[in-house]
TORKEFI-187844 format. One record per residue: residue in three letters; x, y, z of N, C-alpha, C in turn. Coordinates in steps of 0.001 Angstrom, whole numbers, padded with zeros to 6 digits, always signed. Layout:
# residues N
ALAXYZXYZXYZ...
***
This chain:
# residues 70
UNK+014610+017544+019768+014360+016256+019166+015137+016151+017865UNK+015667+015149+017764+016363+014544+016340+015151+014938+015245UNK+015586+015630+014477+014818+016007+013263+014771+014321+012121UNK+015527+013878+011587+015713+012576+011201+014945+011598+011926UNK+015317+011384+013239+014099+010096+014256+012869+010157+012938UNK+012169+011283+012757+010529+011364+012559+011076+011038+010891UNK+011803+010762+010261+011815+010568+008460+012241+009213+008996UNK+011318+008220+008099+011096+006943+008103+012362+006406+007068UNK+013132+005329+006846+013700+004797+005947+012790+004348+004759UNK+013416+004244+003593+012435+003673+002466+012223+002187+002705UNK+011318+001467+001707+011273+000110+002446+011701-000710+001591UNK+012206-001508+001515+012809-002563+001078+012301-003329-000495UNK+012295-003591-001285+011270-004562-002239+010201-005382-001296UNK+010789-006460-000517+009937-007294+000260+009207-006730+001197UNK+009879-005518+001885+008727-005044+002918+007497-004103+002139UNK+007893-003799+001339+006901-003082+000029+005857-003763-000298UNK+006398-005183-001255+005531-006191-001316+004562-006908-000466UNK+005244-006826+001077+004374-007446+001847+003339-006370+002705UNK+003574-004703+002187+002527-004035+002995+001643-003820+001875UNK+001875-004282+000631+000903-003544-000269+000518-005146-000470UNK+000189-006012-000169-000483-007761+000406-001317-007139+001629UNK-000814-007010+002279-001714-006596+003329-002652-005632+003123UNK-002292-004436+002797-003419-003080+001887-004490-003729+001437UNK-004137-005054+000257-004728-005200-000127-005960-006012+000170UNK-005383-006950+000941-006582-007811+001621-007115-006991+002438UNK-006675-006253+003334-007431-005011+004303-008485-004523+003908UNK-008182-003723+002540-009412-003005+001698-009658-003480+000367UNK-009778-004426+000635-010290-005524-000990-011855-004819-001199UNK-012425-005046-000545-014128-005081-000630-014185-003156-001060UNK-013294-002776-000532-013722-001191-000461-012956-000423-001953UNK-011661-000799-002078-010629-000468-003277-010212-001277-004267UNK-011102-002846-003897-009865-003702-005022-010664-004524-005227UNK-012498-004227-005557-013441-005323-005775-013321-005572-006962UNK-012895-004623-008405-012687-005292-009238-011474-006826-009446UNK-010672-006587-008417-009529-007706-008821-010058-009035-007931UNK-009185-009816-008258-009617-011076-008088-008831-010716-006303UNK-009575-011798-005454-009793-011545-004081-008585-012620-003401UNK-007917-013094-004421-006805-013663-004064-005291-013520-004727UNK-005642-012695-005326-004351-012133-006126-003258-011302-005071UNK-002125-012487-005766-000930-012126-004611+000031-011312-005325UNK+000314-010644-004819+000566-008750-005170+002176-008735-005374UNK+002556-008973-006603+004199-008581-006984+004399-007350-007651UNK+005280-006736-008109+006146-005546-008112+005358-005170-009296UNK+004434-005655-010154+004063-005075-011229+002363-004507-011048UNK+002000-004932-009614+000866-004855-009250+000315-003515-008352UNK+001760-003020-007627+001703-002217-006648+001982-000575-007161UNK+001858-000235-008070+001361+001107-008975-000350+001105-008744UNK-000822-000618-009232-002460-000306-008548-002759-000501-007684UNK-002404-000868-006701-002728-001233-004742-002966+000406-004699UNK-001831+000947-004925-001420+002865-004636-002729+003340-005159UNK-002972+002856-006556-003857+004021-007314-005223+003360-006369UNK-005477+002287-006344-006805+001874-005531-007128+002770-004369UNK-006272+002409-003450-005509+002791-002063-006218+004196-001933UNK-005759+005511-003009-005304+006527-003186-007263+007323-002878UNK-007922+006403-004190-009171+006731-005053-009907+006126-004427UNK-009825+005021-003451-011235+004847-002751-011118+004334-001231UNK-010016+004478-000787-009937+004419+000712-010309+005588+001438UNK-010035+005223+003019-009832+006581+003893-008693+006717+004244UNK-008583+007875+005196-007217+008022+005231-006483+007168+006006UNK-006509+006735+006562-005297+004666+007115-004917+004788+005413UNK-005747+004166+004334-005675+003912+003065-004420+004042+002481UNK-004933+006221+002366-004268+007155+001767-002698+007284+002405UNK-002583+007013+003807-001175+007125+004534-000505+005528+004125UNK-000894+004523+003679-000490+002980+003439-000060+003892+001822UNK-000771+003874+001186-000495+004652-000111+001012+005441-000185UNK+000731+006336+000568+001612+007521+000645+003030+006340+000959UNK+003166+005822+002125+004322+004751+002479+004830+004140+001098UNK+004150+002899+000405+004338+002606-000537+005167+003239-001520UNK+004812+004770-001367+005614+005469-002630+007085+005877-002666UNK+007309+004981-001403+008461+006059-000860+009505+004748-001728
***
């Protein structure tokens, strides 16, 4: 097997932005009850989606997390 196939590309600004939107509405109630429940998630926001993500999800969460960082 191609060793490379299994290493993912990094993601884009926009595809970044739009999985850490999704993270967030996903696990609002569970990681992100302090923030407001409609807050739409730009580049200065997604250091805390991660740290939320990280500290009070499960692991789906923690692997959305882990992606993000790349």
């Amino acid at each position: 097997m191609n060793e490379t196939a299994s290493i993912s590309r990094p993601l884009t600004t926009p595809e970044r932005l739009a999985l850490a939107q999704q993270a967030f509405q996903r696990f609002h109630s569970r990681c992100f009850w302090f923030m407001r429940e409609d807050l739409l998630v730009g580049e200065e926001d997604i250091e805390a989606v991660i740290h939320g993500l990280r500290a009070h999800g499960n692991r789906e969460a923690f692997l959305i997390a882990a992606r993000l960082c790349r």
